[in-house]
N, C-alpha and C positions, 0 to 999 in steps of 0.2 A: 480310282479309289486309293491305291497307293501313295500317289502324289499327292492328295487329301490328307490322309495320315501323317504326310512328310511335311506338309505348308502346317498343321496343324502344331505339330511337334516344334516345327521352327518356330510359328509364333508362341508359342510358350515361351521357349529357352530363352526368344529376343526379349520377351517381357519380365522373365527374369535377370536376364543382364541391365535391362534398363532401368529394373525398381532398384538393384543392387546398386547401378550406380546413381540413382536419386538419394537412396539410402547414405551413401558416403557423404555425398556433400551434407547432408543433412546432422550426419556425425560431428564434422567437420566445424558446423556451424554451433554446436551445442555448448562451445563455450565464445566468452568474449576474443580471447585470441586461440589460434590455433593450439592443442597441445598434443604431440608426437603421441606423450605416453600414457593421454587419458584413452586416444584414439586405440591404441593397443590393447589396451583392458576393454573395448569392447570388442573389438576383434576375439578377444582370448573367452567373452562369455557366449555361448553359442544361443541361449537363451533370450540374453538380449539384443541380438541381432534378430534372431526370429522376433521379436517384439516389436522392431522399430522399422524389418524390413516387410511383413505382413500386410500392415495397413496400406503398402507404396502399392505391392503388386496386386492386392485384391480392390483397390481402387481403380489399378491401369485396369484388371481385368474388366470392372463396373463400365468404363470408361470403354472398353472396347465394345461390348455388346451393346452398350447404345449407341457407338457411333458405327459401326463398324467397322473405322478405319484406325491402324497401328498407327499411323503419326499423328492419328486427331486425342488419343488414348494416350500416347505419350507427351503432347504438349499441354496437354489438361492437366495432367497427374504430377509432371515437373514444376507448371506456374505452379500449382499450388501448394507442396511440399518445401518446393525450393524457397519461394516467396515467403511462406513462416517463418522458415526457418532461418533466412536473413533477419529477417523481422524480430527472431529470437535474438541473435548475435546481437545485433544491434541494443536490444532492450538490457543486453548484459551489458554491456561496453557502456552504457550511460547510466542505468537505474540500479545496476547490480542485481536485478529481478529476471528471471528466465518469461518468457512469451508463454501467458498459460489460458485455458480456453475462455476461462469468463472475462479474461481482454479481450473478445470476440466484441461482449455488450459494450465497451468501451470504443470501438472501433474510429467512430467522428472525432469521441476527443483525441486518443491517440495520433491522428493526423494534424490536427492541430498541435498538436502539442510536439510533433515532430517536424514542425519549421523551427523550432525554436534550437535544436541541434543540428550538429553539423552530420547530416549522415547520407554523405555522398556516397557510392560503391567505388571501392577499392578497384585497382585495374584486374587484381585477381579475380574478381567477383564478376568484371563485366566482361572479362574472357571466358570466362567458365558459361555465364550465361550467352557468348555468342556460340562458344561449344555446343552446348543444347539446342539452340536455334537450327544448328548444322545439323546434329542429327535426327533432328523434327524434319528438316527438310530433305536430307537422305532417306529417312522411311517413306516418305510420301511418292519419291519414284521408284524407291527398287523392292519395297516389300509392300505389297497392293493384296495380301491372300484375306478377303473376305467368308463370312459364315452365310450361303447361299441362301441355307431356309430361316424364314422369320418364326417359322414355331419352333426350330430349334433356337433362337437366341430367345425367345421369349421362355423356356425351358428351364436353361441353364441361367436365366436371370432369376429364376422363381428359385433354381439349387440354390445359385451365389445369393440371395438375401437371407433364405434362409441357415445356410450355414456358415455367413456372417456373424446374424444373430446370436446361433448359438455361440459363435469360438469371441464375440464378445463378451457376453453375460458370463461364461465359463473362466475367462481368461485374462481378457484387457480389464476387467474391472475389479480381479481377484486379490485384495491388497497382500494374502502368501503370496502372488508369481510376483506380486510388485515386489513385496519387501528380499525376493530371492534374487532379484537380478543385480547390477552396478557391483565393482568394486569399489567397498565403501572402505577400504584401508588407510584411504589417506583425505579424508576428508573428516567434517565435524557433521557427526551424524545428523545432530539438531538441529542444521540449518535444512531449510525448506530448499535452498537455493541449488546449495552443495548436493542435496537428494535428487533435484531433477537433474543436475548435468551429469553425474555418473551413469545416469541412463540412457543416455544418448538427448534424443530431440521428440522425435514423435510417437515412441510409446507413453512417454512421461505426459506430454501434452492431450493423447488423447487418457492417460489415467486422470487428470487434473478436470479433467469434465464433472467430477462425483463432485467438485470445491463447489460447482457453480450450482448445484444443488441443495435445497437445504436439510440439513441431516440432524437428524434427532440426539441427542446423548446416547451411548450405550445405557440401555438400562431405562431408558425414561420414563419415570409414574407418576402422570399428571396430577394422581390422589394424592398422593403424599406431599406434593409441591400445594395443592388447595386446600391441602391439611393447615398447611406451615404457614399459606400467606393467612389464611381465616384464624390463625390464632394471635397475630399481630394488629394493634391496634394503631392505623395511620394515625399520625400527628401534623395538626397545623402549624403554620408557624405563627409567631406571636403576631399580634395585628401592629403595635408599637417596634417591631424587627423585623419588619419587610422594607429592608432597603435595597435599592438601585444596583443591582450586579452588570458589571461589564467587562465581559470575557472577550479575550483576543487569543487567536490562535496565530501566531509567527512565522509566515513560511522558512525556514528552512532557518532556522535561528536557532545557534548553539553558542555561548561564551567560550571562546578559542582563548581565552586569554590564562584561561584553566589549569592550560597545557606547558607543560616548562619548556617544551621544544620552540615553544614559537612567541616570539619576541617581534612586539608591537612597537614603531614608531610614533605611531597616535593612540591616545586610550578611547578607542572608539566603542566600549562598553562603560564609559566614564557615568552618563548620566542611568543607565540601569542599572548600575554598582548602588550607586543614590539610592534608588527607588526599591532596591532589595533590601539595603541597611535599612527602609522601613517598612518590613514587609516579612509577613508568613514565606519564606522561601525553600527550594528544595528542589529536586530532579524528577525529572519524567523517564519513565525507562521505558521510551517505544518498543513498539516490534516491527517495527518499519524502517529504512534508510533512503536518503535520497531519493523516495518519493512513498506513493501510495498515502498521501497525506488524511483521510478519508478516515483511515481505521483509527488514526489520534483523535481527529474529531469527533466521530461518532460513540469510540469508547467514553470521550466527555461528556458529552450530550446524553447518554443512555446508561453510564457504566455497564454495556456488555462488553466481557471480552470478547466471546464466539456471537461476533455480530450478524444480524436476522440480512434478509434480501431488501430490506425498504419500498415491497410495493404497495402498502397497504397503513391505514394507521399503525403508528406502531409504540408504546409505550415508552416515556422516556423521562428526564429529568423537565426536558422544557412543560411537555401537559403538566406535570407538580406544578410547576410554577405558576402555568397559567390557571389551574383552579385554583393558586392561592390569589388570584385576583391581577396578575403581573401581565403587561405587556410585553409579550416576546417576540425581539424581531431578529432576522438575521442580517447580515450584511456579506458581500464578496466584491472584490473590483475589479473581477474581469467575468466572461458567460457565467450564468447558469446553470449551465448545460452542464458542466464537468459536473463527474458524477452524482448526474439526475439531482444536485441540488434543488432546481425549481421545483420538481416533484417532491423529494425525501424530504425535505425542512417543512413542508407543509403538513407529512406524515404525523413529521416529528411534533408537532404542535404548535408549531410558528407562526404568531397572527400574521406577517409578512416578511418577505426574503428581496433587498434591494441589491442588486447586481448591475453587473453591465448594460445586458438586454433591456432592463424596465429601467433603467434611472442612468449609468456614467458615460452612455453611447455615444450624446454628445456635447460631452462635457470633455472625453481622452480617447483616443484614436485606439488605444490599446490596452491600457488599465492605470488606476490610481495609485500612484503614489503614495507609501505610508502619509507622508505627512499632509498631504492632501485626504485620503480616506478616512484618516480620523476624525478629519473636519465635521465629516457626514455621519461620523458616530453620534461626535458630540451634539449634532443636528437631528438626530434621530432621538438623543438622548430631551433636546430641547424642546420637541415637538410634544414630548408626552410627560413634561415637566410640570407638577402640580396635579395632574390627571389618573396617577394613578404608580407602583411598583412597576420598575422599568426592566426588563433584560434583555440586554442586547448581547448577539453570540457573533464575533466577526473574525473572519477568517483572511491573512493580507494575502498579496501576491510576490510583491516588491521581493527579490534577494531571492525568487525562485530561479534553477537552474535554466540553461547550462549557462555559464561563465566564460565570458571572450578570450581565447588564448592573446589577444593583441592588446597591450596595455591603452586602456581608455581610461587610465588619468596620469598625472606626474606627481601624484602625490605617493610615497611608499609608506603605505599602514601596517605590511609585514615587511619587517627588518629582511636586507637582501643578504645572504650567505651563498660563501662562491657556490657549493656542492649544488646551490638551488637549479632549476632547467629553468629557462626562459619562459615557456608558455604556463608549466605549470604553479609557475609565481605570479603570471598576469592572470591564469583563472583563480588564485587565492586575492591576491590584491586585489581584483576588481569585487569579489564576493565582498571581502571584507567593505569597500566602497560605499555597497549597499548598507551593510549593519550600521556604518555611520550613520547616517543619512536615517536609519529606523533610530538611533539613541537618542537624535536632535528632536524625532516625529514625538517617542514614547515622551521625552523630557514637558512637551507642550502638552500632551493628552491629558497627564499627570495635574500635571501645573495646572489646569485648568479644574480639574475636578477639587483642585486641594482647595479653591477658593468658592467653590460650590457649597449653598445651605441644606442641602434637601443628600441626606447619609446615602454614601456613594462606594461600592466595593467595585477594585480593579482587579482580575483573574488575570495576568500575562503566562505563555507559553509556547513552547518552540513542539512543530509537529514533528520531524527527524533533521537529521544532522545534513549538512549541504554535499552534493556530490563533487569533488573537486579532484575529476582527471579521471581518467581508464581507469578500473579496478583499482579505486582505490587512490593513485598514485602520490593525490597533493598529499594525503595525511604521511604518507612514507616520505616524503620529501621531509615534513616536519617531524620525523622522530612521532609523531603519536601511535601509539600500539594500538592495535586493532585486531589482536589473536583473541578471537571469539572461543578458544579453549580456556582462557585467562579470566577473572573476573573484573582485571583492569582492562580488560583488553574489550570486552562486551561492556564494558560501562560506557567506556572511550566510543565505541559505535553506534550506541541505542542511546545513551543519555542526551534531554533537552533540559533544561530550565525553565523551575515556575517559579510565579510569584503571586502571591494574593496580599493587594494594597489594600487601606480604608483611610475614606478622609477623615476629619476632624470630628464633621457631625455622623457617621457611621461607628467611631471609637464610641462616642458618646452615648451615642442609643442603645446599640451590644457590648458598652463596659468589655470592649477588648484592647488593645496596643497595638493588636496587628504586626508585630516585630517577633523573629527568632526565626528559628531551624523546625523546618517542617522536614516529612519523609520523605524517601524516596520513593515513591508507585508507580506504578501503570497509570495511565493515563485513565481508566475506568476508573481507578480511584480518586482523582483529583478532584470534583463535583461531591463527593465523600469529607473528603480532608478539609474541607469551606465548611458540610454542614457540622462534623464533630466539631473545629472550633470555635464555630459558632453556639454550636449546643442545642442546634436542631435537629430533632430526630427525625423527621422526614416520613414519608409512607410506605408501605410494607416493604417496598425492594430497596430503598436505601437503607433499613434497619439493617434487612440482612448483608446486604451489600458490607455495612460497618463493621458486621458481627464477621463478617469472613478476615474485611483488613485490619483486624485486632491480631489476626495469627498470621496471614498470608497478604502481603500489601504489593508483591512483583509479582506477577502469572506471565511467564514467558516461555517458548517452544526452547529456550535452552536453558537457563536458569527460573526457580521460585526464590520468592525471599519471606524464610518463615521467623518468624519471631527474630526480625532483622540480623538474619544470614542467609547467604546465598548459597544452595541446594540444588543438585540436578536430582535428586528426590526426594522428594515432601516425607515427613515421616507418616505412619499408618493413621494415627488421630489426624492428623491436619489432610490426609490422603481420604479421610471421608469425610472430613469438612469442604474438599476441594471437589467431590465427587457430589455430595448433597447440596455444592451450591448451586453449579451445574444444571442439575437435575429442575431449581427454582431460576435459576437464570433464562432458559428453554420457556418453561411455563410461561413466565413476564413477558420475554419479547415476543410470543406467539399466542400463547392463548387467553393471558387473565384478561380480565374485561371488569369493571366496577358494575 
């Protein structure tokens, strides 16, 4: 009996050495490079160690009562602790996004999408994990103490779910324990990003589970939102102003040329300079960077900013169009698969989505080429030519990351300065490579439609800014500021470029010019900024959608922009216009129904 007590005692203690030390590395891993003194602030919060060290050992514990072996409990509980949480590192080191749980649903693209970086393990990483292999294989001969009777582990399985349960719904989900833990002293509170890493790895990750849920507005009354849409009167658009929209989203397309840091040998924004001098133009202020391209897109296609889950129809800009008679397709040139496009475009209202899988599989090994893809616009455009109001929504690939550290050309597009580092000037150059090569693409798309009879508008737009080096590095190499405490510094990292063209016979039919200085918005407002200069009022959620960007036209987790200034608080009037739109926001993309 004694010796019972004693093997019992010991496996406790070894299980909490062992989650302590999963814990660490897991620390360790919660930023992109290692740092001394973030590691100490959580050492120094005793709260968020309990937070991050909890989930390790009442896992190993889960893990031991169903196997009942200490090394089958410890290599379960390492792979998969340890495995995120590379998984995290890494996702920092390229996206500047921490690993959070609804990249679970993403999981196929993510591997895909991770040939496309270099993310070999480091020799530290694969010593560490031969480490753990070692003591996997040390428990297995020297510590063998099993739980003899089965209704006692069946017992204590029935404790441990159920006081799981509770110290979850009490605690891991409590946004007070959240917002009590991290020292947030020396970060920018607003960032999502900067919020998860002061917390370690895997409390943060299992609190990010509430994201992948859909969650209502504080306060939400469906009444008052079917008050507000039944008191608006949808409006068509005129049967003689329904011309030909074709909208391009840009992967990773920002005018670098903007920047006084950074001095061009070739003017490889020459012919989009052109195309802007005629053309509605203006900036996008994502809330995304180097990737997550998804939420540019879909705030366009929908203007929500707190966008719905997409499993289901879902109310949007493209249905408007299509009850106003329009053929709406999408285009991509690589899977469909990347986020559930083949499913969500069809939600969206999309009479058809041509992608890789159904149409360029064998046509490119890999994906189309801008100036290749446009081809298939314009052939998209031809096909329903004469037939009917055309919109096409196409998203490119071309100029997505990462960027070759080894220079793959001899041409220098960024002027070379000694200060520059070698790889980080061949992943700017080579980027910049690509934007050529999209100026030569947009120059013909253009060109072609300018000599088109049948009124044709051009939508261009970049989704976020390109990733170029570890945290950040290429923009530091060029002098561009990126102190997201700044408002030069959050322009400089969130700003894309739009531009809304019309051809000759489109000026002519909407008596517009299609020339000058448009706003700066969120990308929800862009599908907006097209109908105001147009001078179509649109159906119940673009009115209001219009009536909110009269006061408030940037909604961002660190700046608003109210009556064009930037604000980290809305005043009280525009704080219940931003709360009451909210409120109509929810209702639209979930419940209204015609």
């Amino acid at each position: 009996m004694k010796n019972k007590i004693l093997q019992t005692i010991m496996a406790i203690f070894l299980m909490i050495i062992l989650s302590l030390s999963i814990m660490t590395v897991t620390l360790l891993f919660s930023r992109a490079v290692a740092d001394v003194n973030l590691l100490n602030t959580y050492f120094a919060d005793k709260l968020l160690i309990l937070m991050n060290f909890l989930p390790i050992f009442l896992f190993m514990v889960f893990a031991y009562l169903i196997f009942n072996r200490l090394w089958a409990s410890f290599s379960l509980t390492s792979l998969l602790f340890i495995t995120l949480s590379i998984i995290n590192k890494l996702k920092l080191s390229y996206r500047d996004d921490p690993f959070t749980f609804i990249d679970l649903k993403l999981f196929g693209e993510s591997l895909t999408m991770a040939k496309k970086y270099d993310v070999g393990l480091s020799k530290e990483i694969i010593i560490m994990i031969l480490l753990f292999i070692g003591i996997a294989i040390a428990l297995k001969f020297l510590c063998n103490y099993k739980i003899n009777s089965s209704k006692m582990r069946v017992v204590l399985l029935a404790i441990f779910i159920i006081g799981t349960t509770i110290i979850s719904k009490e605690f891991y989900f409590n946004p007070k324990v959240y917002a009590q833990v991290g020292d947030k002293s020396n970060i920018n509170i607003w960032i999502k990003t900067q919020q998860f890493q002061v917390r370690g790895f895997v409390y943060p990750f299992i609190y990010s589970s509430l994201d992948a849920v859909e969650q209502k507005p504080e306060g939400y009354n469906k009444a008052e939102a079917v008050t507000a849409f039944n008191s608006i009167d949808p409006m068509d658009i005129r049967e003689e102003e329904k011309v030909n929209i074709i909208a391009i989203m840009l992967e990773a397309y920002n005018d670098f040329s903007k920047f006084p840091g950074v001095d061009l040998n070739i003017d490889i924004y020459k012919n989009f300079h052109d195309i802007q001098k005629e053309s509605i133009h203006g900036n996008l202020v994502t809330n995304i960077f180097a990737g997550d391209t998804i939420k540019t897109e879909r705030g366009f296609l929908t203007g929500f900013h707190n966008q719905p889950k997409y499993y289901k129809q879902t109310n949007s800009f493209v249905w408007y169009l299509k009850e106003q008679g329009y053929r709406t397709e999408a285009m991509h040139p690589i899977t469909g698969q990347f986020y559930n496009r083949q499913n969500a475009n069809e939600y969206l209202g999309f009479d058809y989505f041509e992608h890789m899988d159904n149409r360029y599989k064998d046509i490119s090994p890999d994906y189309l080429r801008d100036e290749d893809f446009f081809k298939y616009i314009i052939e998209g455009y031809e096909k329903n030519k004469g037939k009917s109001p055309y919109f096409n929504f196409s998203v490119t690939y071309q100029n997505h990351g990462p960027y070759s550290e080894e220079a793959n050309t001899d041409k220098e597009y960024l002027k070379k300065k000694d200060k520059y580092d070698e790889k980080l000037y061949n992943i700017i150059n080579n980027y910049f490579t690509g934007i050529n090569k999209t100026d030569k693409a947009l120059k013909d798309l253009v060109d072609y439609f300018r000599k088109e009879e049948e009124p044709t508008i051009i939508i261009l737009f970049g989704d976020h800014n390109p990733w170029l080096g570890k945290e950040n590095s290429g923009y530091t190499m060029m002098d561009i500021n990126l102190d997201l405490s700044t408002v030069e510094g959050f322009e400089n990292y969130y700003e894309t470029p739009y531009l809304i063209w019309g051809n000759n016979s489109a000026k002519e039919v909407l008596q517009k010019d299609f020339q000058g200085r448009g706003n700066d918005i969120s990308p929800n407002f862009l599908m907006a900024e097209l109908f105001q200069y147009l001078d179509w009022e649109g159906n119940e959620y673009m009115q209001e959608i219009v009536k909110l960007k009269e006061n408030i036209d940037v909604v961002h987790q660190l700046f608003f922009k109210e009556n064009g200034e930037y604000k980290k608080e809305l005043s009280e009037e525009n704080k219940k216009l931003w709360e009451d739109f909210k409120n109509k926001e929810y209702y639209y993309s979930h419940d209204f129904k015609k």
